[in-house]
DOLUM-372739 format. One record per atom (N, C-alpha, C): x, y, z. Coordinates in steps of 0.05 Angstrom, whole numbers, plus 5000, padded with zeros to 4 digits. Example, Ala and Ser with C-alpha at 12.3 -4.5 7.8 and 13.67 -1.06 7.14 Angstrom:
% DOLUM-372739
526448865156/524649105156/526449345156/525749555142/527349795143/525850015157/
% end
This chain:
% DOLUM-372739
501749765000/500050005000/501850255000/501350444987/502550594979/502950834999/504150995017/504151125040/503351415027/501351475040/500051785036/501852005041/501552315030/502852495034/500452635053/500252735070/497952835088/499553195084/498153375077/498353685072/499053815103/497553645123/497653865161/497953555169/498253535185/499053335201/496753195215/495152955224/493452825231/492152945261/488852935267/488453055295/489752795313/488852665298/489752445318/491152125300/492652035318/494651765309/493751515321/492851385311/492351105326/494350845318/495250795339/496850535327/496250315333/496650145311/495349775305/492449795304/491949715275/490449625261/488049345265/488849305297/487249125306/483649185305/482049025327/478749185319/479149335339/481449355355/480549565380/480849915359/483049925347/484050115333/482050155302/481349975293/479450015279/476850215279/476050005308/473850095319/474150445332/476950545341/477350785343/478150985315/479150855299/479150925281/477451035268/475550955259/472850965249/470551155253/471051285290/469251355301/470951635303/472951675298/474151855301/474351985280/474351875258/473451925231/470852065225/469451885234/466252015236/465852245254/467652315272/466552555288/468552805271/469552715249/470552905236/473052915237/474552765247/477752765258/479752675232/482452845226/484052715206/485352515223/484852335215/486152005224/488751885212/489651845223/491651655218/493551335228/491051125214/492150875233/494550745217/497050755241/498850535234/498850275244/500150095222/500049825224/502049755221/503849575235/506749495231/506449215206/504349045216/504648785193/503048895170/503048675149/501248765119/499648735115/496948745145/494848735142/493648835163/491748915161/489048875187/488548665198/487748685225/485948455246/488248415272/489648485267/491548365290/491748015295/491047965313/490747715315/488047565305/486847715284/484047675274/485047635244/486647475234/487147485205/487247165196/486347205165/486346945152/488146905139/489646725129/492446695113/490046465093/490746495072/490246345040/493446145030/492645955035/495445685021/493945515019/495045414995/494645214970/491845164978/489645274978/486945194969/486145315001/487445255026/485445215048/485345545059/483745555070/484545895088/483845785122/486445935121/487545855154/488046025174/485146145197/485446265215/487946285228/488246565234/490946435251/490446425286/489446175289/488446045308/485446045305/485545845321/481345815318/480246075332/478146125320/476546375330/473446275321/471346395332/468846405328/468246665326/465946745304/464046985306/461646925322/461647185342/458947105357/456347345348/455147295339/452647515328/450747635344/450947625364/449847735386/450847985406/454048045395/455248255423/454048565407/452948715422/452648955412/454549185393/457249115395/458249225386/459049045349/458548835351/458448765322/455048815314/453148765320/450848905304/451549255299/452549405314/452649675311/453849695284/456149505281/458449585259/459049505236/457949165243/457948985225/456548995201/456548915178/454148845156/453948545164/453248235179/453048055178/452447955151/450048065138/449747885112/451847895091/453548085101/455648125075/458047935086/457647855106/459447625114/459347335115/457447315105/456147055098/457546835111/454946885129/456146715152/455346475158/456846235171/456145935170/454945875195/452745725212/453645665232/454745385250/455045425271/455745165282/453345065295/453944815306/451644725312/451044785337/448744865350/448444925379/448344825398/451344725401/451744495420/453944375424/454144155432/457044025426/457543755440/459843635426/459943365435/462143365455/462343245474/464743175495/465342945506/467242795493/468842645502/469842555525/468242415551/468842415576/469242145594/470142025606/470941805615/468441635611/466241645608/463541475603/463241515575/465241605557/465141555530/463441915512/462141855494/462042165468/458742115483/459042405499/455642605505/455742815484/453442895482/451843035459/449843255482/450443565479/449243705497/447643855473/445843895473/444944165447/443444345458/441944595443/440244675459/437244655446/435544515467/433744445450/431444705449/433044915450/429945115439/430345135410/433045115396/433945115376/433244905364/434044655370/433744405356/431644205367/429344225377/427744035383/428043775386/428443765362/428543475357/431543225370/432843555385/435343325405/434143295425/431743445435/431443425469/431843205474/430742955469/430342705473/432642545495/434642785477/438642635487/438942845507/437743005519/437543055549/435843025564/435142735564/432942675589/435142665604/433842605635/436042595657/437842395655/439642325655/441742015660/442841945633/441542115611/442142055587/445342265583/445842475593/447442665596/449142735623/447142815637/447042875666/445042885683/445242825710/443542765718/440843035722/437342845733/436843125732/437343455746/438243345769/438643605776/440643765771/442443645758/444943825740/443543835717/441443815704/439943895680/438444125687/436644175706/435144415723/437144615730/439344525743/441644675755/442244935728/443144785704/444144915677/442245055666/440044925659/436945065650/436845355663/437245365683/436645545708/438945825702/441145685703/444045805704/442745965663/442745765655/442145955625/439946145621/437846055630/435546255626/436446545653/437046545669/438246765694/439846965667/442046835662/443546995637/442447085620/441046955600/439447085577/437747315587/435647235605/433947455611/434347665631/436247655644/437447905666/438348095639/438448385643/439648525626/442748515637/444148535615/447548645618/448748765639/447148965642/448049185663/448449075694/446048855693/446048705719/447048485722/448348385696/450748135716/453448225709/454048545703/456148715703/456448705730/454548715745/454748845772/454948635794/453848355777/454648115804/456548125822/456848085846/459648055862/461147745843/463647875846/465947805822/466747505843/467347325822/468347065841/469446955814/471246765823/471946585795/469846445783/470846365756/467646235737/467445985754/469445765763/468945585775/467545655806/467045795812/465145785846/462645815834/463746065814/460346085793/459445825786/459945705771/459045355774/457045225794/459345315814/459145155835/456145235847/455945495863/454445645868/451245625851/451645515820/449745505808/447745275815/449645045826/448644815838/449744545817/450244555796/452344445784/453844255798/453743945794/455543765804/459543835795/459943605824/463143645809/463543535781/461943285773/460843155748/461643285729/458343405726/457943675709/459343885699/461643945719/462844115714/466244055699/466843795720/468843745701/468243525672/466143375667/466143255641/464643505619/463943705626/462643875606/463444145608/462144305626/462644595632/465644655631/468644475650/470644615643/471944535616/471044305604/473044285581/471744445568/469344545556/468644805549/468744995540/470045135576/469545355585/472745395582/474745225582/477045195585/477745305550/476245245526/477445325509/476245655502/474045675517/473646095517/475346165528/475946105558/478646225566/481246145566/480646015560/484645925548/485245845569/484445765594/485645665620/484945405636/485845255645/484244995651/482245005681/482845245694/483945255727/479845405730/479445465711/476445575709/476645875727/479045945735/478846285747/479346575739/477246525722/477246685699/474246815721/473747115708/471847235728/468347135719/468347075743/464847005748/462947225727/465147335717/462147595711/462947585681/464947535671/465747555646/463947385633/464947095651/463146785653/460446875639/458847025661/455547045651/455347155619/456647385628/456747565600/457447335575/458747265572/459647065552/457946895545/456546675572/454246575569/452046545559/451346925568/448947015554/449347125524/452047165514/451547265490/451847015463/452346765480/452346575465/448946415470/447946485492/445346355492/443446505470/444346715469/442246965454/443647015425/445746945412/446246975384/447646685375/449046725352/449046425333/452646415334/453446215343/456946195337/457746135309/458246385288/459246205267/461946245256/461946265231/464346345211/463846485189/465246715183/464946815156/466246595132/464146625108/465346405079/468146475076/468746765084/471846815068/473546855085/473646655114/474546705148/474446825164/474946885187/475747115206/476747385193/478047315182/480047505180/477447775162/474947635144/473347765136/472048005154/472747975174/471448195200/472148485199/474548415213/476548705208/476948785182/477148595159/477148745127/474948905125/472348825129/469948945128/469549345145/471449275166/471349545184/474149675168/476149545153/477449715148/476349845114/474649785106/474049755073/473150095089/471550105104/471150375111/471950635119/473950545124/476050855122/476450985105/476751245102/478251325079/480151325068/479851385043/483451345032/485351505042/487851255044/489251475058/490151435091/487751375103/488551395117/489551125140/490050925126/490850685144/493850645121/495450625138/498250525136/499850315139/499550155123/500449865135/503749875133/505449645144/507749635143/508749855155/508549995174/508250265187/509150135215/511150025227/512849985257/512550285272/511950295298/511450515315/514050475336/516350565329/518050545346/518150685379/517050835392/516751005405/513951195403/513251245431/511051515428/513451725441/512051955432/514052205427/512452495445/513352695458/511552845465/509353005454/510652965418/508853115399/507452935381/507952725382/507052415371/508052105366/508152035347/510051885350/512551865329/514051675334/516451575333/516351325316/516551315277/516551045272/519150875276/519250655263/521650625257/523950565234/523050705219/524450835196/526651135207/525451165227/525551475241/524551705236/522551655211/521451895210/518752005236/517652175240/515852295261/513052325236/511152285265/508352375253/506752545277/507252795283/506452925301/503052895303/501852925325/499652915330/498852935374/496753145366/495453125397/494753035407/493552735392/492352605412/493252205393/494852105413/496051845401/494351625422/493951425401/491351275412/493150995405/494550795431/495650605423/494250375424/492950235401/491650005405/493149795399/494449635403/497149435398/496149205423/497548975420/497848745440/498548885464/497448795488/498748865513/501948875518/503648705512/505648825512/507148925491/505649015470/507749185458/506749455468/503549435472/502949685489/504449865515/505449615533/506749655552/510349735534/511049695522/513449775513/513550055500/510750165489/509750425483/509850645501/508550535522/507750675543/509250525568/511450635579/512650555603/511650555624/511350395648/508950535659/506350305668/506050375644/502650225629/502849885650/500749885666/500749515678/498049465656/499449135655/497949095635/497348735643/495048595640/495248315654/497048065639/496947925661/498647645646/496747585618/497647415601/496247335576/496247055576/493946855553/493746625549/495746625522/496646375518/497346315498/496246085486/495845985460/494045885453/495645695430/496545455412/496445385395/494845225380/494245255352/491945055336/493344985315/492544715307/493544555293/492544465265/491444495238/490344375227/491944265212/489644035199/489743735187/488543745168/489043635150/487443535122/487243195119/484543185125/483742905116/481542775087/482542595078/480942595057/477442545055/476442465091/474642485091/474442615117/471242685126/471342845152/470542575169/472042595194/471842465216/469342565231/467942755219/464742825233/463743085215/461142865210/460542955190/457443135194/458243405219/457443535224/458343775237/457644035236/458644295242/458744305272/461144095292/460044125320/463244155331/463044285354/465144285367/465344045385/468043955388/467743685404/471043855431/469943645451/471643805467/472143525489/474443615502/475843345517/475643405543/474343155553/474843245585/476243175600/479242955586/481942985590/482743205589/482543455579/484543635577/486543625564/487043465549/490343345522/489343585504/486243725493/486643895476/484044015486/483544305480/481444425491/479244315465/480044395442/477044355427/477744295398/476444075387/476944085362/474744075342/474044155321/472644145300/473544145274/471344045251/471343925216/471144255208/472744415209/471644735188/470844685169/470944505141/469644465122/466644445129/465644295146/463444195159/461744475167/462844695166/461944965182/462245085153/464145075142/464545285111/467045115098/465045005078/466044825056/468744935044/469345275041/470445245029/473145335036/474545335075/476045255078/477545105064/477944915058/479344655041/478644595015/479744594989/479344534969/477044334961/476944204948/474344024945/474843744955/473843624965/473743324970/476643294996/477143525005/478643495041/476343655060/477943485080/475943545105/479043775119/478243975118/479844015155/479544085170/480843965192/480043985221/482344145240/480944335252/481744445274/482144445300/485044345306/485044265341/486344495351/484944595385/486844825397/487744695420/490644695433/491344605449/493544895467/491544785499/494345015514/496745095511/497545335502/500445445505/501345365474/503645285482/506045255456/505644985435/503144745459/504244505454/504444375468/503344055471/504543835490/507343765485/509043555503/510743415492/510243285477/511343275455/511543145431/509143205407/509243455416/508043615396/506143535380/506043575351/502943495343/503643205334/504243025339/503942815332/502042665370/502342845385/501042785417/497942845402/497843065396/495943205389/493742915367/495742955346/494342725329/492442465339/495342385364/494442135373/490942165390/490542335401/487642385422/486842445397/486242545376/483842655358/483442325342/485342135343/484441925329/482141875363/483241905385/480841735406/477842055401/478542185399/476542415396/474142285378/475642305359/474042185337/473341845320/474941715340/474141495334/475541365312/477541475302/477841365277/481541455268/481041305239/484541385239/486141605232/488041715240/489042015239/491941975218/492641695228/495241645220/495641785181/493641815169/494241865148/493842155140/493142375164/492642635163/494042755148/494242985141/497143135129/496443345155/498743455158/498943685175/499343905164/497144165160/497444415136/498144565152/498744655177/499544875189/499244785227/500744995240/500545085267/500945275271/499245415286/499645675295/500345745327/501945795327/502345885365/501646295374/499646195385/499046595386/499946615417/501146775422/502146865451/499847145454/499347155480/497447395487/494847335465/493847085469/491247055457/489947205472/488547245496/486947255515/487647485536/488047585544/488847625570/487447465592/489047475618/488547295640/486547545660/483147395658/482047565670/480847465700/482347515711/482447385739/480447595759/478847525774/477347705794/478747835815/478348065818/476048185805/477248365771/475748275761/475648325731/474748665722/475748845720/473649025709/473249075686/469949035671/469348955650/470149135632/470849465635/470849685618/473049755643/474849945622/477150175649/476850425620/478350625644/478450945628/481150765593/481150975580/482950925561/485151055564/485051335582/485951455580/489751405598/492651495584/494151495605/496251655608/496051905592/496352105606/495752315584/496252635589/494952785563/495052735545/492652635526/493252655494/494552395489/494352175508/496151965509/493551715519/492651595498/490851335504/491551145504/490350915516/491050655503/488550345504/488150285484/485150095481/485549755466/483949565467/484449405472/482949105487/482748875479/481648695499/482748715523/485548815528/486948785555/485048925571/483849185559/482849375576/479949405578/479149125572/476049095580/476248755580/475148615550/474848385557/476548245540/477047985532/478647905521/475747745501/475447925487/472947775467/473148055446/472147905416/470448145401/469748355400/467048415424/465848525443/468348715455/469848605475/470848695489/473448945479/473948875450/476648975439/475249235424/472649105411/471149375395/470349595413/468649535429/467849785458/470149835468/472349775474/475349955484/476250215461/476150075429/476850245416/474350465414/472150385414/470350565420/470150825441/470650695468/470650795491/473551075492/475850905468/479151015460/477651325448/475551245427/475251465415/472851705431/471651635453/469451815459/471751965480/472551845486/475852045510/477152185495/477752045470/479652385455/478552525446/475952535434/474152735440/473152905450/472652815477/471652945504/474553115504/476553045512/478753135517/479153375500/478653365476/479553585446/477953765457/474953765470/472553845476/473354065495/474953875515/474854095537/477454285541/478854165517/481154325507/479654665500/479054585486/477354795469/475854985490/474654885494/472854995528/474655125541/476654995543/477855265554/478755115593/477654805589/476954795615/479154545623/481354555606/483954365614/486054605599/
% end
């Protein structure tokens, strides 16, 4: 992309091209602001991008679209993303062999496979019933405000067996948060809950990575910069690293938590998950349906057929499948990995091909209680910074930061003007 000559210098600088910076981007734009977002890699999404090789397109790491957080209806076109979904539900692999959980307001015709003893018993069936409908129908605002506890007491507290919780709920719950230990905040927990009880988990036809292309198609020309490294913030702006300067009053750092923290000295920022996914190419699908399957060993958080969700992941006549496993990797790497997806799925792996791995560091941040769901952006004059770190480690969470990034430099410009800073 070809680097703009700008005539006066930008009101404001946002750096990384992620949806937090997007999402400030955009709004900053709209309130009339000359913008200028840099991006150090050759694309948009940050950790939201699709890579295209030899036929397959390969998240870099598994991700889901959830169609229900307020901040993607605000922004999103959905139908222009043509979207797949998964099935509402999922299979789990647990010492009594492959359970099948769905939800039957959606699918009727599964109830059958949650009578009591067929899954879990009844009162861990009432227990969940209970725990899901509380979430859906409480508004937002009010399980913002629950007293904060880890997701596992939340469980607990729900009435939820130890059962229940470890053959279903944490292998799970373990691949939303990236953590096995379930102390992740009780309140995030609901929120998450409810925005999956109340919208559809899918995939865009042309990947993830289709998300952030969609919010960046909207900018104007000009003003996003890819290949653009931010070496330094500067008192008058910033600092690339080419060494040239791009002055500006108000610098809005939306980047990974720690490159954030290397921006801004200073800046505390939380521990992170790390996450790696593995895919496979098989010549047929080992399940020959759009479902997430999940282990209640813990050898891998969750695997699924992506063809099975959007055919056209994989060329014609391959299946591939997507496994995510904690951190870097077991010992012995993906061939460990291989070996549980042949018991996952029942069948033989030995002849897989292996099309990629991805290892993402700072998938997640580590949102430990007490959690706070939203913080200021602000960190010091004219100096922001936005982000999942600085709300939630979701979609949701990264878009309303850059949002929240842009209503503060605003206000700020505002009261500049006023006369009243």
């Amino acid at each position: 992309m070809t680097k703009p000559q700008h005539p006066s210098p930008p009101d404001a600088v946002v750096v990384g091209a992620g949806l937090a910076g997007l999402a400030c981007a955009l709004d900053l734009v709209e309130a009339g602001l000359r913008v200028e977002l840099l991006e150090a890699s050759d694309g948009v999404g940050g950790r939201m991008r699709t890579d295209r090789r030899d036929g397959f397109l390969l998240d870099r790491g598994f991700q889901v679209f959830n169609t229900s957080y307020p901040q993607v209806k605000r922004r999103l076109d959905l139908r222009g993303l043509r979207l797949r979904p998964f099935t509402p539900g999922l299979i789990a692999r647990t010492p009594s062999g492959r359970v099948r959980v769905t939800d039957p307001t959606r699918r009727p015709g599964d109830a059958a496979q949650l009578l009591p003893g067929r899954v879990l018993p009844g009162r861990d069936l009432a227990a969940l019933a209970a725990l899901t409908a509380r979430d859906a129908l409480l508004p937002a605002k009010r399980l913002r405000r629950v007293p904060d506890r880890t997701a596992s007491e939340a469980l607990v507290r729900a009435g939820l067996s130890p059962r229940a919780i470890e053959d279903l709920m944490r292998p799970f719950l373990s691949g939303v948060f990236l953590e096995e230990g379930l102390e992740t905040s009780a309140r995030f927990l609901h929120l998450v809950w409810r925005s999956m009880v109340r919208g559809t988990l899918c995939l865009p036809a042309e990947g993830i990575g289709a998300v952030p292309a969609q919010l960046a198609a909207r900018l104007p020309e000009g003003a996003l910069r890819l290949g653009s490294p931010v070496a330094g913030i500067t008192d008058s702006g910033v600092l690339l690293a080419d060494g040239g300067e791009r002055p500006a009053a108000g610098v809005v750092v939306a980047t990974d938590a720690a490159t954030a923290a290397r921006l801004l000295p200073g800046l505390a920022v939380p521990d992170s998950r790390t996450v790696t996914t593995y895919y496979h190419a098989a010549d047929r699908s080992p399940l020959t349906e759009p479902t997430l399957v999940v282990d209640s060993g813990l050898a891998v958080l969750n695997s699924c057929v992506l063809t099975e969700v959007v055919p056209s992941y994989a060329p014609p006549g391959t299946a591939l499948v997507s496994t995510s496993v904690l951190g870097s990797g077991p010992p012995g790497g993906e061939r460990t990995v291989r070996a549980r997806l042949a018991e996952l799925y029942d069948t033989d792996t030995s002849t897989w091909e292996t099309v990629a791995a991805y290892t993402v560091e700072g998938a997640l941040p580590a949102m430990r209680p007490p959690w706070p769901l939203s913080r200021t952006t602000r960190f010091a004059p004219g100096r922001y910074v936005c982000g999942d770190h600085r709300a939630t480690g979701s979609v949701q969470g990264a878009l309303a930061s850059g949002s929240r990034a842009a209503r503060e430099v605003l206000a700020d410009r505002a009261a500049v003007r006023a006369g009243r800073v």
